[in-house]
C-alpha positions in Angstrom: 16.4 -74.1 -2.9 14.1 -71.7 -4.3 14.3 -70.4 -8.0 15.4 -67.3 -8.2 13.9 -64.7 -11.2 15.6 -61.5 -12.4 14.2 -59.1 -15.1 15.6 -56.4 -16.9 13.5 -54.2 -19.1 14.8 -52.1 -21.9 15.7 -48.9 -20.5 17.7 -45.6 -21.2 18.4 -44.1 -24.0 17.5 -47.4 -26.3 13.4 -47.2 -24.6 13.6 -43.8 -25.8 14.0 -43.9 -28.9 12.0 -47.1 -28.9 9.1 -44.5 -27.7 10.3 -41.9 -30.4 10.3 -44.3 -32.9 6.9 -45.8 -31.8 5.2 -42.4 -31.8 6.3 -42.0 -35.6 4.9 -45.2 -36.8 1.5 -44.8 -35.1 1.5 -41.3 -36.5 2.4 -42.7 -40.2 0.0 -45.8 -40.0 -2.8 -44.9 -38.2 -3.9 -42.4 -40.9 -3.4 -45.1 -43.5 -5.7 -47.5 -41.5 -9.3 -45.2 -41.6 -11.7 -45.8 -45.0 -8.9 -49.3 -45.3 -9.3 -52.7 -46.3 -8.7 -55.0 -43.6 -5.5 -56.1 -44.8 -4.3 -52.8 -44.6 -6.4 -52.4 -41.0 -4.4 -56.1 -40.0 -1.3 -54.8 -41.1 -1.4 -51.5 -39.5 -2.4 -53.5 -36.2 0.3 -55.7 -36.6 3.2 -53.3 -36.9 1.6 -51.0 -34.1 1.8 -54.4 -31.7 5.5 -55.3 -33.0 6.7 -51.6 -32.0 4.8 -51.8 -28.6 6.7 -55.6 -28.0 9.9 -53.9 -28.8 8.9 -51.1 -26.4 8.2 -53.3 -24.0 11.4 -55.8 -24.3 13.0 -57.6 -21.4 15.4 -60.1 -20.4 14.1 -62.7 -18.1 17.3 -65.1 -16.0 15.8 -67.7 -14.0 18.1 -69.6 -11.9 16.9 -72.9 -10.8 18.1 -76.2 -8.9 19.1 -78.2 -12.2 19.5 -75.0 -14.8 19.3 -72.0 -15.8 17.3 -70.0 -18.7 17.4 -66.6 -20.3 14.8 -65.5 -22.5 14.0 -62.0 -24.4 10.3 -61.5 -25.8 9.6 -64.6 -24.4 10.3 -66.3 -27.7 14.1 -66.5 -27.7 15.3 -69.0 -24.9 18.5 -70.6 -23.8 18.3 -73.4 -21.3 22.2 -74.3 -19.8 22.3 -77.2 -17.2 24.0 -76.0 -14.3 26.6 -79.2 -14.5 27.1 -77.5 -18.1 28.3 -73.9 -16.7 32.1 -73.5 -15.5 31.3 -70.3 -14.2 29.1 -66.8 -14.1 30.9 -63.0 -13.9 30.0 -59.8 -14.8 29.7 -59.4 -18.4 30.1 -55.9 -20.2 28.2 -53.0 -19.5 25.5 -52.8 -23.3 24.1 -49.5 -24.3 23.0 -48.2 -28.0 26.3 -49.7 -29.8 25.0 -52.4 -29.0 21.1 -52.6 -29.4 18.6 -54.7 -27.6 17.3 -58.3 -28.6 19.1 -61.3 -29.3 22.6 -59.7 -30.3 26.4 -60.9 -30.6 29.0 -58.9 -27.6 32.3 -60.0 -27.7 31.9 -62.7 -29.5 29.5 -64.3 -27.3 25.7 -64.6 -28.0 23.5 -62.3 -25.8 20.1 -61.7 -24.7 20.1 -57.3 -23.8 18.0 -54.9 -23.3 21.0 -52.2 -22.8 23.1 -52.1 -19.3 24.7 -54.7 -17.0 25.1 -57.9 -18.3 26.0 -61.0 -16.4 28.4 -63.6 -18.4 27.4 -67.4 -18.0 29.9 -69.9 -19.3 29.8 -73.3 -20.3 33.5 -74.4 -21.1 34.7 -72.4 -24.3 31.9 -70.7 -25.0 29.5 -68.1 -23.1 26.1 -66.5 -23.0 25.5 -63.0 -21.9 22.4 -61.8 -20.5 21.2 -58.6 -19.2 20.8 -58.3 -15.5 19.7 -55.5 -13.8 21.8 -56.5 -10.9 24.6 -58.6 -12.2 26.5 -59.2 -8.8 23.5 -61.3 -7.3 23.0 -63.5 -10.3 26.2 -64.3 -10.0 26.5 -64.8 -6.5 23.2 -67.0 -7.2 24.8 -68.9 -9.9 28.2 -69.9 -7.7 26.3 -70.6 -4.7 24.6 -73.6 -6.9 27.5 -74.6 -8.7 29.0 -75.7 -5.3 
């Protein structure tokens, strides 16, 4: 079988204020950065590329033959064997309580970017992951755990 990819970008009201908050920073360091030293220019430059990366934030599920892995940023990744998962459901629906990134939801560790979330367990423990359409990674999931 074919591996299967699903992305889910931050979204709602979470992107919005990731936009609102964006706009405030580049306002605030920009200024700071003209007649600067360049550690001030490098700094500037850095927090206006960590605010667009935030902006710009998804969870990546790709389902595979052997596994399956979720990353966020594309720096945080989780790699579960599919003879390690006992079984995949719909997880809990994330929104600003909750936040985006590498988080905690009941209980479980979770990659989100606010939304549908997909649960992925491995015996006592779980992973959640956003999804922006939980029902087929899950139906993916079972189909290869057969």
């Amino acid at each position: 079988m074919a591996s299967h990819i699903y992305v889910r970008y931050l979204n709602g009201p979470l992107l919005w204020l990731g936009i609102i908050v964006g706009l405030a920073v580049v306002a605030a360091v920009v200024p700071m950065m003209i007649d600067s030293t360049w550690a001030a220019i490098l700094f500037g430059a850095l927090v206006i590329a960590t605010t667009v990366a935030c902006i710009m934030m998804r969870v990546k599920i790709v389902v595979s033959d052997d596994d399956v892995v979720v990353s966020i940023l594309g720096i945080f990744t989780k790699r579960i064997a599919l003879s390690d998962i006992t079984g995949a459901s719909v997880g809990p629906e994330t929104g600003l309580k909750e936040g985006a990134g590498p988080r905690v939801v009941d209980g479980a560790p979770a990659y989100i970017v606010s939304g549908p979330t997909v649960r992925i367990e491995q015996g006592r423990s779980s992973l959640i992951a956003s999804a922006k359409n939980p029902e087929d990674v899950v139906a993916v999931i079972e189909a290869r755990l057969r």
